[in-house]
Structure formats: C-alpha cells, structure tokens
N, C-alpha and C positions, 0 to 999 in steps of 0.2 A: 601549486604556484598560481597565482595571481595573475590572471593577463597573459598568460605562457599560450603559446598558438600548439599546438598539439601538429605532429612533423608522421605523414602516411605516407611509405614506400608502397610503391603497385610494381608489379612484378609480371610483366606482360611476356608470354612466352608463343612464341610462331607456332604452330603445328604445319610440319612438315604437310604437304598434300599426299595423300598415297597414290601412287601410282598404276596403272592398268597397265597391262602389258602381256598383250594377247598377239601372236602372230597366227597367219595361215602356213601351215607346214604341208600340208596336199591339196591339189585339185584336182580331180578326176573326171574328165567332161569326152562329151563323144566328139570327135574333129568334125565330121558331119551327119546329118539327119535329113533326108531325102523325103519330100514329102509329094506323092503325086494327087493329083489335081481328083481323081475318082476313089483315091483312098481315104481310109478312117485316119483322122486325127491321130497324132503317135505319143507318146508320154517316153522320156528320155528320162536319167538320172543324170545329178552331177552332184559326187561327192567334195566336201570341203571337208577337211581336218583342221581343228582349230588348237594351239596350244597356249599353254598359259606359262607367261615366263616372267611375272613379277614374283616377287621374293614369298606373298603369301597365295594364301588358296582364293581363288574369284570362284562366286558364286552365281550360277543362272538361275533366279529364280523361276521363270515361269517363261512359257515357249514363246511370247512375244519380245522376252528381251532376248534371246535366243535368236529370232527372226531378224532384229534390230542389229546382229555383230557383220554380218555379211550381208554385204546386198549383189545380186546376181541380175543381170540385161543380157536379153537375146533378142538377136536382129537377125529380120533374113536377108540376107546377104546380097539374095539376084533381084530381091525388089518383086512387086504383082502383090503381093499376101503383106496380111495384116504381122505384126510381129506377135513372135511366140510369147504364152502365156508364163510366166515363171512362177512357182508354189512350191513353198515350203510345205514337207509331210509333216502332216500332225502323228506323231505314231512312231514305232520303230523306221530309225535308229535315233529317231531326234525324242530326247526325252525332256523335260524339263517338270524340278527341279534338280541341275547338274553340278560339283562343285569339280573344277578344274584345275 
C-alpha cells in the first residue's frame, strides 16, 4: 500500500531484580581477652556463620568478596591502648570460591 505508515508493537518487560538474602545465624566471640601490659600480643577467634536464604545458590567467588559480607570492630573497652587489630584468615575455614 501506498502511503500506509507501517504500525511496530515493542513489548517492554521488567525483569524482576534478584534478591540476596544472606543472614548471620552464629557468632562465636570470646566475652573478654585480658591483655597485660609485659605480655605477648594474644590472637583470639570469632566465628561467624553465614547462611543463605534466597530461593537460589549465591556464589563467593573469591576471599575478598567473602571479607566484604561481614564486617567485625574491636574496641578496648578501659581506654590506655590502641584498638585491637581485626583479620580475616586467609586459609582454613574461610575458603573461597564457596557456593552457599
């Protein structure tokens, strides 16, 4: 046809965002850590449990995004000292890459 305008349906569809949906289900930390003034420096644990509660499997890929879900602060508490150092172990039990 002659002159006829040519008629284009688009068809735009949302994609839902996916969701993360990670909680901490343990923390395991020592109540206190006593440090005297002529003693060695002390290295403590504290365990965190991380679980994953979206619908699919999340992926850690490498130990810095791993480092990035939990963030941990120690303060000392009576004041005189610097605040304690916090590190993540590279190494067992923290592995990365982890699918959860």
């Amino acid at each position: 046809m002659a002159g006829a305008v040519p008629h284009i349906l688009l068809a735009v569809a949302r994609k839902q965002a996916e969701v993360h949906d990670l909680a901490i289900t343990k923390l395991t930390a020592p109540k206190l850590i006593n440090l005297k003034a002529a003693g060695p420096a002390l290295t403590k644990r504290v365990k965190v449990t991380i679980q994953n509660r979206s619908a699919h499997d999340e992926v850690i890929p490498s130990f810095e995004v791993l480092a990035s879900l939990v963030t941990i602060q120690a303060s000392n508490v009576l004041g005189g000292c610097s605040a304690p150092v916090v590190t993540l172990i590279s190494g067992p039990p923290n592995h990365a890459p982890r699918t959860l």
